[in-house]
N, C-alpha and C positions, 0 to 999 in steps of 0.2 A: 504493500500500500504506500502511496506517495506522501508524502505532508508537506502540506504550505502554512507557511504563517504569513498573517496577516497581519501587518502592522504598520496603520496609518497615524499620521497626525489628524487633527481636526479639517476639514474646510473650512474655513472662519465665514460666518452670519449664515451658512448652509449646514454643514454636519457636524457633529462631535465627530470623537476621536470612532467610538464606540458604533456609532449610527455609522460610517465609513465603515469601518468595518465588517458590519452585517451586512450592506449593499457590496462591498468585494465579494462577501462568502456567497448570498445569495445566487447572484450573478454566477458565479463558478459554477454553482450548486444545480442549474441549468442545466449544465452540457459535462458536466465531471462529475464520474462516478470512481469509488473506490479511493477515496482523496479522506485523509485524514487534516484538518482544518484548526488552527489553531488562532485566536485572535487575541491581538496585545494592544490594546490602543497605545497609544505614543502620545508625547507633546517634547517640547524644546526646556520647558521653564518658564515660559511666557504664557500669555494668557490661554486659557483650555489646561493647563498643568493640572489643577486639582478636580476635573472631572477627569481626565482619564483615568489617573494615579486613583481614584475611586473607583473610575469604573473595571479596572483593570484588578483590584484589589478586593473588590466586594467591601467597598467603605461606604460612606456615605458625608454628606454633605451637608454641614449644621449652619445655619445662619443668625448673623446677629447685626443688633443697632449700634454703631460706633462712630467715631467724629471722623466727616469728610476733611477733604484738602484745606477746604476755606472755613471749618468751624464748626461746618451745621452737620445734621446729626444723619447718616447713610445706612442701606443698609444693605451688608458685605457678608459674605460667606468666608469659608474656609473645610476641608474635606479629612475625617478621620477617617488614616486606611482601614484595613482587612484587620489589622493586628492590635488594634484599640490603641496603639502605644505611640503612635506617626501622626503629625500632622502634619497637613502643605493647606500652604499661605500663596495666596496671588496679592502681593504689595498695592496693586491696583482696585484691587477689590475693597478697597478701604483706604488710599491713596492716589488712586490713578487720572491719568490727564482725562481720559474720557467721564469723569464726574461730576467737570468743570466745564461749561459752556464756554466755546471759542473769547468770549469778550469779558468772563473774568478771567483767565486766566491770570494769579500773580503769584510765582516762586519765592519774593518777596517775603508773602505770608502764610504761603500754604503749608501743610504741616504734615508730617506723615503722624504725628498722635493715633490716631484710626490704626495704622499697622502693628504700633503697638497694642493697644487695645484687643487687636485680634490674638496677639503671640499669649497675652494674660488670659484671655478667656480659655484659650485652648490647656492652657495650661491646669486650669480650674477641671479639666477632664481627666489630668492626670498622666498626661502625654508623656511620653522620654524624649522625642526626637520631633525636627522638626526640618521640614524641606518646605524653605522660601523663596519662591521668584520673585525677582524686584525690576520685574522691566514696567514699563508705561506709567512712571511716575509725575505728579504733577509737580511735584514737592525740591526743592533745592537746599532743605536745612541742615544737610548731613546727618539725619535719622535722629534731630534733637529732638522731637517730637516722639518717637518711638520711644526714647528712654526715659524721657517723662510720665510717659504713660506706664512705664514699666517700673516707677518709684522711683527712678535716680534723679537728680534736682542740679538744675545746672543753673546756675545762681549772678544777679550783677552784682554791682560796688554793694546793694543795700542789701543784700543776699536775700532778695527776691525772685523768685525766679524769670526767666529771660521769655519773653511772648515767642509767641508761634511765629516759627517763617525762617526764611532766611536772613531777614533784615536783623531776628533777634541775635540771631549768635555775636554781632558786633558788640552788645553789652554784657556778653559773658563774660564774668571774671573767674568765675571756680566752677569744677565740679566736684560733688558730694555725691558717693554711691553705697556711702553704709545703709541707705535705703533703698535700696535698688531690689528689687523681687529675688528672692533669696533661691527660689525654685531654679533660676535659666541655670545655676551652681551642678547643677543634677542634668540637665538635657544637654543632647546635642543638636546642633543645626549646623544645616547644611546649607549654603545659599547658593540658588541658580542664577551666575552670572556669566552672562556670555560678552561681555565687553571688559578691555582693562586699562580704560579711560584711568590716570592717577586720580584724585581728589582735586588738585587746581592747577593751574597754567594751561596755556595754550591747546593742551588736551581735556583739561580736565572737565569735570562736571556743568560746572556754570559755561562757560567758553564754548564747550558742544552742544548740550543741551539745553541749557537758556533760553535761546532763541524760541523753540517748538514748544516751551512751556509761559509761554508770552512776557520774557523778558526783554528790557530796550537796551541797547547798547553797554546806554550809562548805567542799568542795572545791573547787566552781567561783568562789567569791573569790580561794581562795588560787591556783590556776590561773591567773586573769584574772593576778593581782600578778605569777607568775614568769613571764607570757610577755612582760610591761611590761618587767620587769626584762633578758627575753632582748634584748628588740625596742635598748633602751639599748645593750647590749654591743655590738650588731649596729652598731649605727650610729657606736659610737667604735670599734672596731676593725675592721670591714670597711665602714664610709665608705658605708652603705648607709641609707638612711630608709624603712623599710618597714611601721611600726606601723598606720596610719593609708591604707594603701594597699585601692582595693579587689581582694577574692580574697584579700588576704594571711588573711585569718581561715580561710579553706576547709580542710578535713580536718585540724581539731587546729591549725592553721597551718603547715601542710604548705604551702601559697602562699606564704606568708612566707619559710619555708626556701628554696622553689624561685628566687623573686624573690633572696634574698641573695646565697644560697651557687652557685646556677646561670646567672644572670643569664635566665632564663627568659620568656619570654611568656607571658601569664596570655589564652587565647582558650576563645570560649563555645565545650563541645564538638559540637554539632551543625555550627558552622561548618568544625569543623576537618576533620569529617569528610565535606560536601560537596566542601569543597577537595579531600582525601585521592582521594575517588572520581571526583572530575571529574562530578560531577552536571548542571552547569550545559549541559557541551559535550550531552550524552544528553538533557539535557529543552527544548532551545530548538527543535527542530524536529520535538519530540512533539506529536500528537494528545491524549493522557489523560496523568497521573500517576495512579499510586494507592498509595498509603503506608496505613501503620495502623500498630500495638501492639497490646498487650495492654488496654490501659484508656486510654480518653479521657476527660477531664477540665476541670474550671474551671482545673488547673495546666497543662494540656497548649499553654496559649498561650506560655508562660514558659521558650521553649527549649526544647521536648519534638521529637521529631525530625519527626510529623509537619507542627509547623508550620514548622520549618526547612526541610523540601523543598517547602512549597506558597512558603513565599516565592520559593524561588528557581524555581519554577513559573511563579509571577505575574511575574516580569519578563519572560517571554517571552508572556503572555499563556494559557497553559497550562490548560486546570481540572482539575482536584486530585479524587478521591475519597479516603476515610478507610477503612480497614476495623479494626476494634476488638471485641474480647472483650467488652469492655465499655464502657458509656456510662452516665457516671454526674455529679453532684455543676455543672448548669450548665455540660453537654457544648457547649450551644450557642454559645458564645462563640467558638469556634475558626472560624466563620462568616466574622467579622468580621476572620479573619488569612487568609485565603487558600484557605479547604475549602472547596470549595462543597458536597457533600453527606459524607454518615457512613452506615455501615449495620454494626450488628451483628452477628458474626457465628454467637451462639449462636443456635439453633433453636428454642428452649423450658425452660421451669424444668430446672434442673439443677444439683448441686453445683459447688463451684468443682472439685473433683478429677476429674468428669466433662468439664468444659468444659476443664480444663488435659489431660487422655488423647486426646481428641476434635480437637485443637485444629485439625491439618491439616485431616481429615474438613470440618469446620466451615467452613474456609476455602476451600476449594478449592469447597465448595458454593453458598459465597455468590460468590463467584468467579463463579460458574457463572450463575449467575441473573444477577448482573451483566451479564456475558454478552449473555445474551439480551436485556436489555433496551435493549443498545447493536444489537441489530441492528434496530430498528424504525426 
């Protein structure tokens, strides 16, 4: 008997990880008989991270009220695996740019507060471990926000503590952590980061990312200066060097925070999440993989998930196919990471809204075809 594993990422605003995958198998399930079937949803660390790592794990998905970017009060999830003991955090889900309508955007004063809020709750479960993605951040305060929420008190000249945002770090004078949640003492985290932006200069967090989180210019100077200034504190009072570190720039300096104040591991998220799934043990004595997303791309080699599971395809010697909405922008380069074929799986001209409606349909067709041309 043959085995294929199945292991897609999400389509993003069309399928989960989980729903792709049942429109591959279906599809198969067509024209192949005798086919042992294995499905592993996939994500990178980026957003869809904690439905698949639930779906994939037989977890589920708790939801709570916690403070958005700008204050007011959101409401974010977070996924306990299979094992009661894991949690995964999507930083966005309680920090993220899309919470924020284009025209407030302000890094200024957004906060990731909310993200911490979620790491407390989970913890309230009783959790050991912890897998956080921190992309799509609205936030620029290097995770002062997070640690606050999490007891630690970062304090000005009047030992007051320092407001939300970016702008507050300028008046920070000290940090105080003998109140800091005595619990993160006992977990581990893990954080999904796939950039290693430093924390400031010309790379760094304010200077790249500013701009997309509706900073002006003159903001992203002064930005760059108070996360310099945070990075200082950080290192005369909690004995940590983290300015200059890669990842520490990642969401606002959300890496930075994690690296000081959690002692955290900064890992690429597609790794974290072959780990999580145990992909390796299901694809070494497969027949096919087949992965895909929504859009394949010249970035799709750069950590994107389906070069992630062709790697770990090709060390068993494995071949890989790709299935994708789209192919676009010097798709063919992912060749040279471990795909060996791609196929499309929109049918003919069509809107994006028709092709996101469509999307199963779409898949399960191409699927299908696929199919049949493995029985020849």
């Amino acid at each position: 008997m043959k085995k294929i594993v199945i292991a897609p990422d999400s389509f993003k605003e069309s399928l989960t990880a989980l729903e792709a995958a049942n429109a591959i198998e279906d599809g198969l399930k067509e024209v192949l008989t005798d086919v042992e079937f294995i499905k592993i949803p996939m994500a990178d660390g980026g957003e869809g991270t904690v439905q698949s790592l639930v779906d994939a794990t037989g977890g589920r998905i708790e939801y709570a009220t916690v403070t958005g970017p700008l204050g007011e009060k959101v409401q974010a999830f977070y996924g306990l695996l299979g094992d009661e003991k894991t949690a995964v955090i999507e930083m966005a889900a309680a920090s993220g740019l899309e919470l924020v309508p284009p025209n407030k955007r302000d890094p200024m004063s957004a906060t990731t507060f909310g993200t911490g809020e979620l790491i407390s709750i989970a913890l309230d479960k009783g959790v050991e471990r912890f897998i956080i993605g921190i992309g799509g951040s609205a936030t620029n305060d290097g995770g002062a926000g997070m640690v606050q929420a999490l007891g630690g008190r970062l304090l000005d000249q009047d030992d007051e503590d320092i407001p939300f945002g970016g702008a507050g770090l300028v008046k920070l004078s000290r940090i105080d952590l003998t109140t800091l949640d005595k619990r993160l003492s006992r977990v581990a985290i893990d954080v999904a980061c796939d950039v290693d932006n430093p924390l400031t200069g010309p790379l760094g967090a304010s200077m790249i990312y500013g701009p997309q989180k509706g900073a002006t210019n003159e903001q992203i100077e002064l930005l760059d200066v108070y996360l310099a200034h945070y990075a200082n504190v950080i290192s005369r009072d909690v004995g940590k060097d983290i300015k200059d570190l890669p990842g520490a720039g990642a969401a606002g300096g959300l890496g930075a925070g994690m690296l000081a104040f959690l002692s955290a591991d900064l890992k690429r998220g597609g790794d974290l999440v072959i780990n999580e799934t145990k992909l390796a043990e299901a694809v070494q004595d497969a027949d096919l993989i087949i992965t895909g997303e929504g859009g394949i791309n010249h970035q799709t080699i750069h950590g994107k998930t389906p070069i992630c599971v062709a790697k770990t395809a090709k060390k068993y010697n494995v071949p890989v196919i790709a299935l994708a909405g789209s192919l676009t922008n010097n798709y063919s380069n992912v060749y040279d990471h471990g795909i060996d074929a791609i196929f499309s799986i929109v049918p003919g001209v069509m809107t994006l809204e028709e092709a996101l409606e469509s999307g199963y349909d779409n898949l399960k067709n191409t699927a299908r075809n696929l199919g049949v041309m493995m029985r020849f």
